[in-house]
N, C-alpha and C positions, 0 to 999 in steps of 0.2 A: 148666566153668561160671564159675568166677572168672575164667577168661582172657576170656570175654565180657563177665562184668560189666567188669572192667578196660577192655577195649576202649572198652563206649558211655560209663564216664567218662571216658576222655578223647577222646570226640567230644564229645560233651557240654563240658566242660573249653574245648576248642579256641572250638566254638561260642559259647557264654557271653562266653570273652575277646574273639573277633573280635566281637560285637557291640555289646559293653561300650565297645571301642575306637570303633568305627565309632559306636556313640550318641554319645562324649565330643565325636568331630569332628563330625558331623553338629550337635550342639548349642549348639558353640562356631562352625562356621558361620554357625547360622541368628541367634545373637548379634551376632554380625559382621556379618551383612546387615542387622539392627535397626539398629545404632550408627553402620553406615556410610551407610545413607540420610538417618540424620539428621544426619551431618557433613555431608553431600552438599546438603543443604538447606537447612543453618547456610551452609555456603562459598559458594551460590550468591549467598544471599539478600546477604551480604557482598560478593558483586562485583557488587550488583547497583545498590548503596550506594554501591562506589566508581565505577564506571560514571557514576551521578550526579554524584557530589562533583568524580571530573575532568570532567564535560562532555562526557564519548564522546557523538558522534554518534550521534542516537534511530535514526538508519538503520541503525545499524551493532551496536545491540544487540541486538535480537533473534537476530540470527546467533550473533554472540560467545555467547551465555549459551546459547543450545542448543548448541552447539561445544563449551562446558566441560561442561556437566550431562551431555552424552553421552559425554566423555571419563573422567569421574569418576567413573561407573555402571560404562562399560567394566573402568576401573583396580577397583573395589571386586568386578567379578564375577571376575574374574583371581586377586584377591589372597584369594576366600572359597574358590577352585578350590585353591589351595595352601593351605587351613587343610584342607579335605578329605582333600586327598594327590594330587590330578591332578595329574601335572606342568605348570606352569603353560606350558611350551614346545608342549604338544601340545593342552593349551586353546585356548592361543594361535591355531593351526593351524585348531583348530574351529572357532572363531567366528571366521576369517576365511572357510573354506567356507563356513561359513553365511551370511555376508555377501555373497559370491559369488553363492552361488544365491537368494540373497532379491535381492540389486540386479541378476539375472538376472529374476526374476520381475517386478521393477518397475521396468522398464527406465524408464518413461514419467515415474514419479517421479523418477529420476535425472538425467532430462532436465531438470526441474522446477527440482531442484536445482541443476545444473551454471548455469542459466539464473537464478537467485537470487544466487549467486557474481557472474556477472557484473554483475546489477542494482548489485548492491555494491561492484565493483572500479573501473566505467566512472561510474557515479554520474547517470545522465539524469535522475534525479530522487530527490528525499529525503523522508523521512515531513514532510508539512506542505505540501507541493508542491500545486498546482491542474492537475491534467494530464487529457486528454482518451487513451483506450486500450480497444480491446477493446468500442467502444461504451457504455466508462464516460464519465464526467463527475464529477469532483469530489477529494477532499484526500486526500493519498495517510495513511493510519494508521500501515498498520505492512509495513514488507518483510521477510518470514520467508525459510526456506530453500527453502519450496515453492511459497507461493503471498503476492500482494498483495495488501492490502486498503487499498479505497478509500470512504470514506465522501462519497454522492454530495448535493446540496444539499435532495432528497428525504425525507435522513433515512434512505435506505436502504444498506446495507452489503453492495459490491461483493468479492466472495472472488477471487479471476484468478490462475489458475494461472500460473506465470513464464517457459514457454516460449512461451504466448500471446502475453505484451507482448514479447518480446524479439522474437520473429517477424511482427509487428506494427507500425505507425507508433504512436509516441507522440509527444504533440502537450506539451508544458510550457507552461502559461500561468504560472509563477509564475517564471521562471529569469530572466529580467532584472529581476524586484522589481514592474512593474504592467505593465497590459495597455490595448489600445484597444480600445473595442465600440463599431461600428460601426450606427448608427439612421438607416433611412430615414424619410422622411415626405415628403408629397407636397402641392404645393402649385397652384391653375389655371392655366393659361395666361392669360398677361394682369396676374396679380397684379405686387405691388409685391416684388421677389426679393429684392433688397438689404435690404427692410426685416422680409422675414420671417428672412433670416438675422443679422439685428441683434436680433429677438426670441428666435430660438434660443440665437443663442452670451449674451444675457442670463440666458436659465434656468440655461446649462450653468455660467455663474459663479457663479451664486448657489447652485447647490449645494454644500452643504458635502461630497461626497463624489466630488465630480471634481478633478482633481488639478492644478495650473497650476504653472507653473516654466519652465524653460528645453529647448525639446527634448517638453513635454507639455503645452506652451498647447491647451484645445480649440480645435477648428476645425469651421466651416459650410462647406458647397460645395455647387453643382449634382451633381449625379453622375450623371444622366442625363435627355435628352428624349423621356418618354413618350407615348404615343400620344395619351391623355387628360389629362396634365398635366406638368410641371415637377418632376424626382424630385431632393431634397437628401439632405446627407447628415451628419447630428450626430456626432461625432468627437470625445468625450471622453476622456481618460487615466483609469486608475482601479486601486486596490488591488485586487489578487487579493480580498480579503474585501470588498468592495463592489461584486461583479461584477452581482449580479442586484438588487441595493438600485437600481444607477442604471440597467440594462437597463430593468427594469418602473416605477419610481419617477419616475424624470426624464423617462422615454420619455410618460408621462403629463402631466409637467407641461409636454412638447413643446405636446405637442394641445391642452391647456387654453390655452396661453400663443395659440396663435394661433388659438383658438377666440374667446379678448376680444378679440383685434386686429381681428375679423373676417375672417378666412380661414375661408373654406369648403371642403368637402372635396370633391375633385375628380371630376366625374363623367362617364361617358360622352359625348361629343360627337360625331355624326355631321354633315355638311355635306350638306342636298338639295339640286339644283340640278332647276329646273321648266326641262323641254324647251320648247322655244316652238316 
């Protein structure tokens, strides 16, 4: 009977210690993962400051700061594996399998990614850009690891996955600094030409938002002989941010301008001829 009692205390004994033990690390873990997410948070929020203060390219940070936050999570779940007692070399191992069979599982995001990389290495466009992709339209925000976003002149906010644009044409309207928008309008046959393109290219000066120098003087011209009339063609320079101000604004004060001159708008014409 005492050989028994003796026995379950020291299972008893054993158990109590191995638990004692295992609660101390378990506790002192789950401390470590308190203190280390809020290092984690503290460092980021500080590169995120310095990022600023040096002027890192807005393109390039979104990458960089998820690239460290996910290296520093990695580094802090490694180092809370070794307050445990898992070797941290066979951790190691683990959560590279698991990395394996998860970027197995999501192959399509990795695609995503690799195609993000490149958005950032080759550089066809940077957050701030006016680019045409994907049947967007409008200023690029932010280029992350997986996908683009593009806020369009609508007010609406385009999300594009990165293997999309990369497999894709994209069109850059902002990569030489301004753009040409091109404005038909149309004028009768028989009118006075020279003097409606002398009314035109007057609008396009007096607007304060078309651009004149050297290389971006606007320009008038014929551009085509229509069936029913005389087709010109207004040919203003203009800032990326004054793209749709002078599309719809000036394209307006087109029409009115040779609405007072008397220009009328062009209409059907057929020619009868009476058989005799």
């Amino acid at each position: 009977m005492e050989t028994l009692t003796q026995s379950l205390s020291n299972f008893y004994n054993s158990i109590a210690t191995g638990f004692g033990d295992w609660g101390l690390k378990l506790l002192g873990a789950f401390a470590a993962l308190i203190l280390g997410l809020w290092l984690v948070r503290m460092i980021m929020r500080g590169v995120s400051r310095l990022f600023e203060n040096k002027h890192v390219d807005e393109t390039l940070r979104p990458f960089l700061t998820t690239l460290i936050g996910f290296a520093l999570k990695a580094l802090l779940l490694i180092s809370i594996a070794g307050i445990v007692g898992v070797p941290t070399a066979s951790f190691a191992a683990v959560i590279a399998a698991v990395a394996f069979a998860i970027g197995s599982a999501f192959n399509g995001s990795l695609g995503h990614m690799a195609s993000g990389v490149m958005l950032l290495i080759f550089r066809p466009f940077k957050v701030g850009d006016l680019i045409k992709t994907n049947n967007a339209f409008g200023f690029v925000r932010e280029i992350s690891v997986f996908v683009t976003v593009i806020e369009t002149f609508q007010n609406e906010t385009e999300i594009i996955p990165n293997s999309t644009i990369t497999s894709n044409k994209i069109t850059n309207l902002t990569a030489i600094g301004n753009l040409r928008i091109d404005m038909p309008f149309a004028i009768r046959y028989g009118s006075d030409i020279e003097k409606a393109k002398q009314i035109v290219l007057d609008v396009l000066k007096d607007d304060v938002n078309v651009l004149e120098g050297k290389g971006k003087e606007p320009r008038v011209a014929v551009n085509n002989l229509g069936v029913n009339s005389v087709e010109l063609l207004a040919m203003p320079y203009v800032n990326c941010n004054n793209y749709w101000d002078v599309f719809w604004d000036t394209k307006q004060k087109i029409v009115e301008a040779l609405g007072n001159a008397g220009y009328e708008a062009p209409l059907p014409q057929r020619i009868v001829t009476m058989a005799k």
